[in-house]
N, C-alpha and C positions, 0 to 999 in steps of 0.2 A: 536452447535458452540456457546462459550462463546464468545460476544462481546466483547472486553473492552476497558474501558473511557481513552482517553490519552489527557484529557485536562488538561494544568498546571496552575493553578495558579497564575492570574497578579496582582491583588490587594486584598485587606480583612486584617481583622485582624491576627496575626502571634502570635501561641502560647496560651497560657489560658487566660482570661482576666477577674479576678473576681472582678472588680469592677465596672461593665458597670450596666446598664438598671434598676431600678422603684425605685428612691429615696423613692417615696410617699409612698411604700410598708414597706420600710427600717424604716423611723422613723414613722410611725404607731407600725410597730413592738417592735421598741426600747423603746414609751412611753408605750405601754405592758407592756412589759416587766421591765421597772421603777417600774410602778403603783403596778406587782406583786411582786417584790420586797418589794415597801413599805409597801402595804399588810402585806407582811412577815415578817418582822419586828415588825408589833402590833399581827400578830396572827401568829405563825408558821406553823399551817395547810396551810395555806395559799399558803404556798413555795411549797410545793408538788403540789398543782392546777396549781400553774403558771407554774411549768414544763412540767407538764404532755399535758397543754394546747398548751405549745410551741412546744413540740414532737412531738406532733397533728398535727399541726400547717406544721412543717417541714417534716415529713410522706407523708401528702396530696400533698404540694405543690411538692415532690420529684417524688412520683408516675404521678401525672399530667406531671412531665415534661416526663416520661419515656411512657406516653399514647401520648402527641402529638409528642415526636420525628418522629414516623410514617404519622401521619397526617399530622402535621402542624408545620413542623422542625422551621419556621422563628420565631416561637413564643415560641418554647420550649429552643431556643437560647435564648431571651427574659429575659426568667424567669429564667437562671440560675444565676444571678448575687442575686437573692431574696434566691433562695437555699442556696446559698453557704452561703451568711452570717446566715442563720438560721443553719446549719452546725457548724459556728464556735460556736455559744451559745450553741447550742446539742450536738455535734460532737458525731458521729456514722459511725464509718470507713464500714460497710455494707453499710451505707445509700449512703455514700460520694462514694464507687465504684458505685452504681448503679446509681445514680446519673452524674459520668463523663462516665461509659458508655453509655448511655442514650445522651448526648450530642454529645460525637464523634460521634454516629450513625446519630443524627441531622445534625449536619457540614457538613457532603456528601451531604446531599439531600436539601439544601438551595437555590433558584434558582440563586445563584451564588456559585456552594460550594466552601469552602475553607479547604480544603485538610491538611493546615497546621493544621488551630485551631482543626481539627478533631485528627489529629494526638499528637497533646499537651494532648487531653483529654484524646485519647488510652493509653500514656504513661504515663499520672495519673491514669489512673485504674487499670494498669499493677503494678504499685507500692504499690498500696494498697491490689489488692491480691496478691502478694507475701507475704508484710508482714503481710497478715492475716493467708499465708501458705494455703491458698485455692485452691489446683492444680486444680479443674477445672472451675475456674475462670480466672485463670491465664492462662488456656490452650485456654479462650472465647477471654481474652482481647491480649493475641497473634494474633490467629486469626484476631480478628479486624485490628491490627496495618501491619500485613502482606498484607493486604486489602488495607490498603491505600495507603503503599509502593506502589505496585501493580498499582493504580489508579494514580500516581507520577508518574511511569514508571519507578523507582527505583529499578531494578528486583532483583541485588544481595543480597540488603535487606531485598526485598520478599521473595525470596526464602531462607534465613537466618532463617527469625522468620517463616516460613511456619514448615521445618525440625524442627523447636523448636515444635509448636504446633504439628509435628505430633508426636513425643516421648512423648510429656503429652498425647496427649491419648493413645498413644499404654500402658504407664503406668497407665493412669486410666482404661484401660478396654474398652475405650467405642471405638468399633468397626468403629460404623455411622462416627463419629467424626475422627476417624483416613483413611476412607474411603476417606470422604472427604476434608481433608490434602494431601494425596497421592492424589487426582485426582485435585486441586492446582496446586501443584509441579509440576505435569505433564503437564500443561499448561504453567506454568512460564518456566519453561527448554524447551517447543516448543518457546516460544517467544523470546529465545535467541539464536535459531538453535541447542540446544542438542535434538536431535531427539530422542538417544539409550535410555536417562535419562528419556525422556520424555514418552517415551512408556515403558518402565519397570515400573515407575510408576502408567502409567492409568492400566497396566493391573495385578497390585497387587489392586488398588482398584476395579477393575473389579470383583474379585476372591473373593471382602469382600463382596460386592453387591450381589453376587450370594448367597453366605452364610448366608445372612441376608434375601433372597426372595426379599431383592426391585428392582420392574422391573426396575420402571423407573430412578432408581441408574442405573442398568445395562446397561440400552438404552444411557443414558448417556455417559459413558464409551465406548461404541461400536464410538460413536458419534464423540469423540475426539481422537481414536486412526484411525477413517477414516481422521479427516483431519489432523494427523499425517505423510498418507500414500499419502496422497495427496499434503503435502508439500514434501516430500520426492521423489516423482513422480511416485509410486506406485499405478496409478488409479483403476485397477480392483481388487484391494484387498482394499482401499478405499471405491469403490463403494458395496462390501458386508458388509463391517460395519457396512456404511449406511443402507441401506435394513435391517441388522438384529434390527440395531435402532428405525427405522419406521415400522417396522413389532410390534414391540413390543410395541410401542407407540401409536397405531393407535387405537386398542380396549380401550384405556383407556381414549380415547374422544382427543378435542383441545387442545394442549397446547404450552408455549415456546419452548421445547424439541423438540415437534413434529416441529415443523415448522421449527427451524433450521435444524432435521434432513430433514425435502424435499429441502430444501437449501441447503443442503450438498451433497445431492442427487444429485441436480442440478447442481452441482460443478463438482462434478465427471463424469457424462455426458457430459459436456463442456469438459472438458479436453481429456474425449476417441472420440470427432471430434462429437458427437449426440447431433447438436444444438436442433431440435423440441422437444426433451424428454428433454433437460436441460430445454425450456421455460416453459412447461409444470408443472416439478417440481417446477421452481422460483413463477408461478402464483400463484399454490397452496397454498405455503409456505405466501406471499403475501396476499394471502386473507383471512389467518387465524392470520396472524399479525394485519391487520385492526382491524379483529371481535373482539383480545385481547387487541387492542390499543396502541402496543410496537411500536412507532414511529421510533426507533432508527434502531430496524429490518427493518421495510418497508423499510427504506433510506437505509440501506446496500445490501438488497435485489433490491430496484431499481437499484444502480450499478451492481447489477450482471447482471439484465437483462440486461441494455445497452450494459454489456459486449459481452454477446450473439449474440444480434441484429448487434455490431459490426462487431461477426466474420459471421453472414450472410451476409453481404457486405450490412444491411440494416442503412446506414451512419444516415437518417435522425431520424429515431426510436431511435437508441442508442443514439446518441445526446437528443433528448425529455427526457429521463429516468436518463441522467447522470444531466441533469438540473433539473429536480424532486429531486434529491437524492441531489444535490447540499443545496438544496432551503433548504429541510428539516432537513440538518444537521448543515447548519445555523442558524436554528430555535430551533434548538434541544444545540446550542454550542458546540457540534462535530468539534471542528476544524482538525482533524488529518483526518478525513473523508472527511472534506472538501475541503482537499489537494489532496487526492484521487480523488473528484469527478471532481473539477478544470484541475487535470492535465487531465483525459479524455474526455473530454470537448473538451480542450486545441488539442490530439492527432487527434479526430477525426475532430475538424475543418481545419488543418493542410491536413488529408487528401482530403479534399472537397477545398482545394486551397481559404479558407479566411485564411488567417494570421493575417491578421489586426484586424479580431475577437479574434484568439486566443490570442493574445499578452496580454493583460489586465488579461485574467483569466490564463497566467501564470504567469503573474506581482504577483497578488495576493497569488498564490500557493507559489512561492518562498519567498514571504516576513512571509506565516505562516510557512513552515515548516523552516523556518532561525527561525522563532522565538521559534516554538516546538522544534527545534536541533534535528529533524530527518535524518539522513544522508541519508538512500537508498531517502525519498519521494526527498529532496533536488538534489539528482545526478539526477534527474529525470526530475526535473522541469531545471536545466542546460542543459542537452540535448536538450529536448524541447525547450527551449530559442534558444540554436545559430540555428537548423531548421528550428524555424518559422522567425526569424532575415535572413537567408540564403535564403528562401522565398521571403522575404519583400526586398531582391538585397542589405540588409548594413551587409556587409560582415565584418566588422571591429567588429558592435557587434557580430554577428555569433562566429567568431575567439576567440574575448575575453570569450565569454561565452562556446565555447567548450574547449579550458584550464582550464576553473573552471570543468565544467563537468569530465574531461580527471583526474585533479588534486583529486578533489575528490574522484570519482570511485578509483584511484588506492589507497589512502587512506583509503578508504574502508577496499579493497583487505587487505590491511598488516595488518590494524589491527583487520581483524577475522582473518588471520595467526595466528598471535601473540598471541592472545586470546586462539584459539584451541591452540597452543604448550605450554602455558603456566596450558591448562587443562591437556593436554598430560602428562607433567610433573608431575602435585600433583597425578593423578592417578597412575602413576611406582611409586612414592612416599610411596601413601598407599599402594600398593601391596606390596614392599619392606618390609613395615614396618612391613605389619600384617605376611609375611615369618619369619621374623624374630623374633617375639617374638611367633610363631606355633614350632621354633626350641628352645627358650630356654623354652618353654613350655614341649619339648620330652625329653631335657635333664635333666629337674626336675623329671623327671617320673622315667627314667633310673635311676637316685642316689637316690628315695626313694625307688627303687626295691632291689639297691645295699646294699643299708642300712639293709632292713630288713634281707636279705639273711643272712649276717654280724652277724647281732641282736640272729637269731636263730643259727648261729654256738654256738655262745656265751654260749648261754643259755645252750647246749649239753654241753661243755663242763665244765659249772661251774656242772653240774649234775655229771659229771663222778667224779672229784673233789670230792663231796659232797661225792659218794660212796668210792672212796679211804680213806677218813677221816674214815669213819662210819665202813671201814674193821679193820684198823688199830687200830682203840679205840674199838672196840666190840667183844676181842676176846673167852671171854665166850660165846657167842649167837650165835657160829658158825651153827647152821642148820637152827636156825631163820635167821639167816644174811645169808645163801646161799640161803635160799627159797627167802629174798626180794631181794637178786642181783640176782636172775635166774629170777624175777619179774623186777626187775631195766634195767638188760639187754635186757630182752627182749621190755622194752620199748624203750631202747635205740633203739635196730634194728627198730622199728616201728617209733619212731621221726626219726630214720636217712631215712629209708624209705618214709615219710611223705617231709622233708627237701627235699629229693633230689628227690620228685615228684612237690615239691612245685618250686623248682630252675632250673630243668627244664621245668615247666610251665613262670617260668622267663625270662629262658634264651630265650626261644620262642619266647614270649615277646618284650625282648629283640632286638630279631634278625629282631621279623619285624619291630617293631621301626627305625633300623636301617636301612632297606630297605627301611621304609619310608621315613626317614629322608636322605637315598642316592638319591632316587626320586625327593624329593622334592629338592635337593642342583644339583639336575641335572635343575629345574623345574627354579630354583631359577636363576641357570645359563642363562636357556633359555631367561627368564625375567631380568636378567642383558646385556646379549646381543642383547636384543629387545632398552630395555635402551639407550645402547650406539650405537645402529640403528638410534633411536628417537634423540637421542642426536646431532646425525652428519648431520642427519636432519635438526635439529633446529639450527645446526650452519651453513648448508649450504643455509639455507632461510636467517637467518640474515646475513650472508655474502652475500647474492644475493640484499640486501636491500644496496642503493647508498647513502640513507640518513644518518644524524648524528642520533643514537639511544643511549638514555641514559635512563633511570629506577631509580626513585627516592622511598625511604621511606614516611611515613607521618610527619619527621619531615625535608625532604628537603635535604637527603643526598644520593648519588649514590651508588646504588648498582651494575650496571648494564652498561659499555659500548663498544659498539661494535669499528672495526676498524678506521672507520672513525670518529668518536667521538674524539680516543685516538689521530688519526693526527690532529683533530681541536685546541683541548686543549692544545697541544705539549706538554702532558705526557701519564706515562705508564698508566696500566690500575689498576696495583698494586697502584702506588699515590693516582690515582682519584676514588678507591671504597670505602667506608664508610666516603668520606670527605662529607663538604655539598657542594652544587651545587656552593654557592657565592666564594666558594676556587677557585674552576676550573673556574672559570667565574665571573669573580668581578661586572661585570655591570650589573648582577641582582642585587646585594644586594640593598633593598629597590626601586626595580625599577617594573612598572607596572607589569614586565614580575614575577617575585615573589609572586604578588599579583593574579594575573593568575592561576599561577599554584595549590598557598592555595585554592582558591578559587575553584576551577575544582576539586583538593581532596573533599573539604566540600561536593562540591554537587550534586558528581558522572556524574557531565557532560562534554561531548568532547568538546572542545576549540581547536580554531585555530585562530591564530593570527601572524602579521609582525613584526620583531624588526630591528634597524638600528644597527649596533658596529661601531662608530665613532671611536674607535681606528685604527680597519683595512679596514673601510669604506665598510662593506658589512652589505647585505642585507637579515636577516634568518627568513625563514616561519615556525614556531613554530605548529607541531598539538600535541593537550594534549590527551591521552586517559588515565582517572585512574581506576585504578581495586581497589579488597578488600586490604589496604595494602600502598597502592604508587601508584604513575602515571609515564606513558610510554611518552617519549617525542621525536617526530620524526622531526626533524630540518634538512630542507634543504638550499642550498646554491640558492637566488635565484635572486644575485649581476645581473648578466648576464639580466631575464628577465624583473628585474624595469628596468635598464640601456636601455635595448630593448622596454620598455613598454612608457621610454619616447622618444627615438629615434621614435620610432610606433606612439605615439601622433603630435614629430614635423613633422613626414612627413606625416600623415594623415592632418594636419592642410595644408599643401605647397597644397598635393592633393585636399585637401576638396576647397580650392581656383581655381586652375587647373582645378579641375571638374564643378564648377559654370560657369568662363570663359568657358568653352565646350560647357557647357548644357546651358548657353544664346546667342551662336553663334548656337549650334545645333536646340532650340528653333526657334528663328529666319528661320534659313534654311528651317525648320520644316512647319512651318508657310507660309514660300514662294512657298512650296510641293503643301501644303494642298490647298491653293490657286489657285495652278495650277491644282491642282485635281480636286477643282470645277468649274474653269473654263471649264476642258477637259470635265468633266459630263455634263454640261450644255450645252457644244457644243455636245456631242453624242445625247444628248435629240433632239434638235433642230434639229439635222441631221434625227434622227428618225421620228421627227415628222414630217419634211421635205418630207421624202418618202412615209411614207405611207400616205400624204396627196395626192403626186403626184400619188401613186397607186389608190387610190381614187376617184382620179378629171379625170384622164387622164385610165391609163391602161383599168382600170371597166366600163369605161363608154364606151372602143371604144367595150371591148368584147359584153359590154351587147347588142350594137348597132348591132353587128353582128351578134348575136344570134335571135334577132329581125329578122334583114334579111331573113337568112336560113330559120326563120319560114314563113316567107312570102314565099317565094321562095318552101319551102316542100307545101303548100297548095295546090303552082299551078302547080305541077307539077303532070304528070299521071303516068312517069313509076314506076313500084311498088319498083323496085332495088335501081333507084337515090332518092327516098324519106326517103328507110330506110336507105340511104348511109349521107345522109341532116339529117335524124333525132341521126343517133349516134354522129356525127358532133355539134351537138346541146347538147347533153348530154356533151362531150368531153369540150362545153364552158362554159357550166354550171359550170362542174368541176372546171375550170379554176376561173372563178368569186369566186367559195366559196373558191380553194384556195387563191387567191389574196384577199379575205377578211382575211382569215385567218390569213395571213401575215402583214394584216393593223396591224389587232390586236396584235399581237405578237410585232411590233416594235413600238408601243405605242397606248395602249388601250383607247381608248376615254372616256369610265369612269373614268379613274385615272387621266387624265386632267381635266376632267370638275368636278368630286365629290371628289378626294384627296383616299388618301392611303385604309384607311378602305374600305368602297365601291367596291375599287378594287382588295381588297385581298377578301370580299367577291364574287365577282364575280368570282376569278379567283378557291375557292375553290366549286361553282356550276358548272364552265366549266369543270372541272376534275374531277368530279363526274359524268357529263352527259356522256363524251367523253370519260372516261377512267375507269370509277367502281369508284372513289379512293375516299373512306370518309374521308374529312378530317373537323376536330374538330377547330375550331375558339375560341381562349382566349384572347381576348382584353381587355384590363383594363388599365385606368389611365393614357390615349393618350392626346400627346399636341394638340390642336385644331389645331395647324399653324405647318406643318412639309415643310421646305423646299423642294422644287420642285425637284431640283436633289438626294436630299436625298429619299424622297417616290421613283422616279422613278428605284433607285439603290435596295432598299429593298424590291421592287415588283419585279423586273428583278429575284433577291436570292431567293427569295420564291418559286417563281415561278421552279427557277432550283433546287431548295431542294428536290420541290413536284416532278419533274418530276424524279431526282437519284430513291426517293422514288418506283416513279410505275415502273423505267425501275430493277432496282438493288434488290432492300429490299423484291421484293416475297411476298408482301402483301400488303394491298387493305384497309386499314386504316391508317391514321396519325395525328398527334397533331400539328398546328405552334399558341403560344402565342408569343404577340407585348406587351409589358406592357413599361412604364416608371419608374425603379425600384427607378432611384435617377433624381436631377432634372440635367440636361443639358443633360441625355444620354438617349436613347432608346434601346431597349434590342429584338431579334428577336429570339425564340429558335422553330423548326422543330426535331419532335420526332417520333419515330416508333419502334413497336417490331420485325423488322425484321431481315435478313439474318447477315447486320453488312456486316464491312469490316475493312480493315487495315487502318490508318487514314494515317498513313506514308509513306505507299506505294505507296495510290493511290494520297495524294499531290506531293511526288515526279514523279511520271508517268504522271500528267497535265503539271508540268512544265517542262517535257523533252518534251512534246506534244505539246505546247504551244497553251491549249484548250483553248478557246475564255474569256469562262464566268461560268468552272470550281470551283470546293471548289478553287484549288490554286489562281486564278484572283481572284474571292470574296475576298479570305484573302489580297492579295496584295491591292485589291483598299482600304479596311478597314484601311490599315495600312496608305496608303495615305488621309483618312479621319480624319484618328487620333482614330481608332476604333482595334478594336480585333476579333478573330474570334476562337474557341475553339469546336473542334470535340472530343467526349466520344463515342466511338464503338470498338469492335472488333468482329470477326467472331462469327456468335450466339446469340449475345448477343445485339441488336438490337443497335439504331443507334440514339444522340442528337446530333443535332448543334448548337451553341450560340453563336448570332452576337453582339455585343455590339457598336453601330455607337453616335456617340458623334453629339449634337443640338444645333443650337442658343440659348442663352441664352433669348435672347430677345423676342424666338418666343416660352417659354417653358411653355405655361399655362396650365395645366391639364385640362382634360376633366373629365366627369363623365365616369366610367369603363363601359361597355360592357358586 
């Protein structure tokens, strides 16, 4: 899998610049050059040294630049301003191509490159081999310049001078070369969605590769027509590609090849549902991109893993790897990648319920791909926006951001319609054309058959002629003159024999010509009525389009508009074709929206934009998309949603007021809850502690006293019946006593009075280990020293009931509860286990039709009167987290050391 760079361009130099960098080099060289001059002048040998020296001179320092362009591009930049002037004193148009070739390949790899100055230099070099007449120079410095189109994201360009370079080598010969043109091509036409283009291609260079024995040409090939098949959603024929790729690559040691094809591999496995065999492949691929150092892979490769990990529902992992992949493509100046890696980031915190995380790392996605003018990453990051906005309860951004989302997307839509029917078209176009000149090709054939047929009548009979003369004037020679006309004639029957073997080999000929040429005007039909299929088509999508559609030239004039156009402009459609756009529309002429549109032609990019018509007071959303040729201009009417958008501002502003007044009387109210809530806790405490002091003081003490008794009383007695009747009676108080402790404990444990929370969450997880089996694991970390009284005694009660769901419901005899502090004023309580799980909806609604005491649903209800939260992740199977989140005095929040 070919990477490719889609970073554009924000500052640097623009174009060639040969007057930059080493003064000192320059008049060094020019008093040289004086002094050999004056030389020259007193001795004329002279002149020859001084040139010979300066050719030297410019040779060396030309070659140097074409050794560090690979090395050390920033310095081979450097020195061309020293070249070029020793150039103008030599000049040597060989030199001067290699020379600006030699630079454009510098300008890429600068560690800012700039793309333009690269491309100034491509099409300096291009110029110089043409006019040296150098086809395969000219076939190099295409190449180059298609390259950087390419790295522009210029594609129609690319694939412009690609098709050039591939005809210069198919006419030089050179096979490699045209291999590797067709297997281009076939990448540029995948990145524009020609799918058919794009594999007809790879597998003519396929076919060159084989013929030539280079494997790993072939692996290649295999390589890109799998993720051909894999863009197209043909996985298991995808997935043999691959394989024949890496089969073939694998004997020939590590390489880039290799490793994207296990990447590809990996791909194709994700997609046929076999996440263990896709991670398997991505690690491989992974750990031979380290070993080669291609940084760029690893980061593309880390998104794939995360992508993986995502769909194993393993949220935290993918998150880890799409922030790797982040970091490095940051590092790398990947920005197109970094909108990829942002926006997954962004999806998968969305599903883990932080919004407030994601919102920032979409903030950033949408302002890069606004500024790369990506449209699919851009509708992407609108999405994302109003869901994490919809999330976060501000419904209003939500709203606003899924009409861009909405408006986009459908924008999309038309204009790959548009696009495809506009391909649709030159294709019947060509077909059309090449029938048509395949028939007056047949009909040329048929009149010079006709002609000759003609030709040899002729010939017969100027012969017969020829013998009537020679009768008539020879009449003494008559037995010589019968022997050559019994010779004459009989040649005659033999030409006429010959002629009419020959003209019926003609007419044969002829006839099939004729059949073929009836076939083909049958063929020709078929394809004229496919035509006007296609045609009714294309008019029945652009009549389905509600937009104004106009289609301009490059120099601003229409060629092109649909219905609704002709009712905006209130003319026909005869008026408004070939005028320029400022006829039909006068408030363009010299108005931004003109400058727009120039602008979008030059530089092949989609624009969209608002304009006001103060004539008829509306409001039109302008989107530009230009092809090779002219641009497409989709103008909606969109008076209605500004008029709505500021209606939607003044009453969001009356609301936004309305909502404050609520939410400072509901605060308040809130507040008078909460209060009352801790008041009621604190009065349940005291209640509690109330009785089981009384069990204590009074119940316990009268049983123990009785039990005392009966033992007195079993001593003394002799019958053998009423002593074991006294002594089960005695066990029976026993019981009673260890229940009634039990019961102290349960309605307020005297360790969580006297030592506080922890202490008591330790004890309560060795009571339920002794009494019940049940392991449970203690994660304590980063606890306020001072936890309000009703607060500990409300999250020992929940703990407690978590632990107990656990051993009556969950089927297993292990559990997890962490207490941590994650922010300061809140405390956070989560209870975990692998076990049975249950329905979280079910059974809070079957508490509160039960109206179970001290149930998940009371939990959740008293939390909410605390000002707290309560969030259950279970379902059947699939084991079971609960997480309390109960809000602190501020005043009493001092961290402890963790635990």
């Amino acid at each position: 899998m070919t990477a490719l760079p889609t970073k554009q361009p924000t500052s640097g130099a623009r174009g060639i610049h040969f007057g930059a960098s080493r003064p000192r080099v320059r008049v060094r060289f020019f008093l040289a050059v004086l002094l050999a001059v004056s030389i020259a002048q007193a001795q004329p040998s002279g002149t020859i040294s001084a040139t010979v020296a300066g050719e030297e001179e410019r040779d060396r320092l030309i070659e140097r630049v074409a050794e560090l362009a690979t090395t050390n591009p920033a310095r081979a930049l450097e020195l061309h301003g020293s070249a070029l002037d020793l150039l103008r004193v030599f000049p040597d148009p060989v030199r001067e191509y290699q020379l600006t070739a030699s630079l454009s390949y510098a300008a890429q790899y600068i560690p800012e490159p700039d793309l333009d100055l690269a491309a100034g230099f491509a099409e300096r070099s291009l110029t110089i081999a043409e006019s040296l007449r150098r086809h395969d120079w000219i076939a190099s410095a295409v190449h180059q310049l298609s390259a950087i189109r390419w790295k522009q994201n210029r594609y129609p360009d690319a694939i412009r001078l690609t098709q050039r370079s591939l005809r210069l080598r198919q006419n030089l010969g050179d096979r490699d070369g045209e291999a590797r043109s067709l297997n281009n091509l076939g990448l540029l036409h995948s990145l524009i969605g020609n799918y058919v283009d794009a594999a007809e291609n790879h597998h003519a260079s396929l076919l060159i590769k084989e013929e030539l024995g280079d494997q790993a040409g072939v692996a290649t090939s295999y390589n890109n027509l799998g993720i051909i098949y894999l863009q197209t959603g043909d996985y298991h024929r995808a997935l043999d590609y691959h394989r024949r790729a890496r089969d073939l690559l694998e004997p020939l040691g590590p390489s880039p090849a290799l490793a994207d094809a296990l990447d590809n591999l990996g791909r194709s496995h994700f997609f046929l549902g076999e996440y263990d065999t896709a991670l398997q492949f991505h690690f491989r691929a992974l750990t031979m991109e380290e070993t080669l150092g291609r940084r760029e892979a690893m980061a593309l490769t880390f998104d794939l893993i995360a992508e993986v990990y995502g769909a194993l529902g393993d949220t935290a992992k993918a998150l880890e790897y799409h922030r790797d992949a982040y970091l490095l493509h940051r590092e790398l100046g990947s920005l197109r990648y970094q909108v990829i890696s942002l926006l997954g980031q962004a999806r998968l915190l969305n599903q883990l319920s932080r919004p407030e995380e994601a919102l920032p790392l979409l903030e950033e996605a949408r302002r890069l791909a606004d500024d790369l003018d990506v449209t699919p990453q851009l509708v992407q990051a609108y999405e994302l926006l109003a869901e994490t906005h919809a999330l976060l309860q501000d419904y209003r951004l939500a709203y606003n951001y899924h009409v861009r989302f909405k408006t986009l997307h459908d924008l999309l839509v038309n204009s790959e319609s548009s696009g495809r029917l506009a391909e649709i078209e030159s294709e019947l176009q060509r077909d059309r054309q090449q029938q048509e000149i395949r028939l007056l090709r047949q009909e040329a054939e048929i009149q010079d058959l006709t002609i000759r047929a003609r030709t040899q009548d002729l010939e017969l009979l100027q012969r017969e002629k020829s013998m009537a003369v020679l009768w008539r004037n020879s009449l003494t020679g008559g037995l010589v003159l019968c022997l050559i006309l019994v010779g004459l004639l009989h040649n005659r029957a033999r030409l006429r024999r010959q002629s009419a073997q020959a003209l019926e080999i003609k007419n044969n000929e002829i006839s099939a010509q004729s059949r073929r040429l009836e076939e083909q005007s049958q063929e020709l039909a078929r394809a004229g009525k496919k035509v006007r299929l296609l045609l009714e088509q294309r008019n029945a999508i652009l009549a389905s389009i509600h937009d104004i559609l106009v289609t301009l030239d490059e120099r601003i004039c229409i060629t092109y508009v649909n219905t609704q156009a002709v009712e905006f402009f209130g003319r026909s459609s005869e008026e408004l074709l070939g005028r320029p756009l400022a006829d039909a529309f006068p408030q363009s002429l010299h108005s931004p929206l003109e400058s727009e549109i120039r602008d979008a032609i030059r530089t092949g990019k989609t624009r969209r934009s608002e304009h006001y018509c103060a004539a008829d007071r509306r409001w039109l959303e302008i989107r530009m998309y230009p092809f090779s040729g002219g641009i497409s201009l989709f103008c909606a009417d969109i008076t209605e949603r500004k008029w709505g958008e500021e209606e939607l501002r003044s009453l969001t502003r009356h609301l936004e007021h309305r909502i404050s007044e609520q939410t400072d009387a509901a605060q308040g109210h809130a507040a008078r809850v909460r209060l009352l809530a801790a008041e009621l806790a604190e009065t349940e405490q005291r209640e509690r502690r109330r009785l089981a002091q009384s069990l204590h003081d009074n119940l316990q003490q009268l049983v123990v006293v009785a039990r005392m008794n009966l033992g007195a009383l079993r001593r003394g007695c002799v019958d053998p019946a009423l002593r074991q009747s006294i002594s089960q009676t005695e066990d029976l108080l026993g019981e009673a006593i260890e229940t009634s402790r039990n019961l102290t404990v349960e309605l307020s444990p005297p360790i969580l009075n006297e030592s506080g929370l922890i202490p008591a969450l330790e004890w309560l997880a060795g009571r339920l280990g002794e009494k019940h089996g049940l392991k449970v694991n203690l994660r304590l970390r980063a606890i306020p020293t001072t936890i309000p009284s009703s607060l500990a005694h409300f999250l020992f009660q929940a703990s407690r009931e978590m632990l107990y769901n656990v051993i009556k419901h969950a089927a297993i005899r292990e559990a997890t509860l962490i207490l941590h502090a994650d922010r300061p004023g809140r405390l956070t309580l989560e209870v975990e286990d692998a076990g049975a799980g249950f329905d979280p909806g079910a059974t809070l609604t079957r508490e509160a039709q039960n109206n179970d005491c001290f149930g998940l649903f009371s939990i959740k209800e008293r939390l909410v009167f605390l000002g707290g939260s309560l969030q259950v992740d279970s379902a059947p199977g699939s084991g079971t987290r609960i997480t309390l989140v109960a809000p602190v005095d501020a005043a009493e929040n001092t961290p402890s050391a963790a635990r």
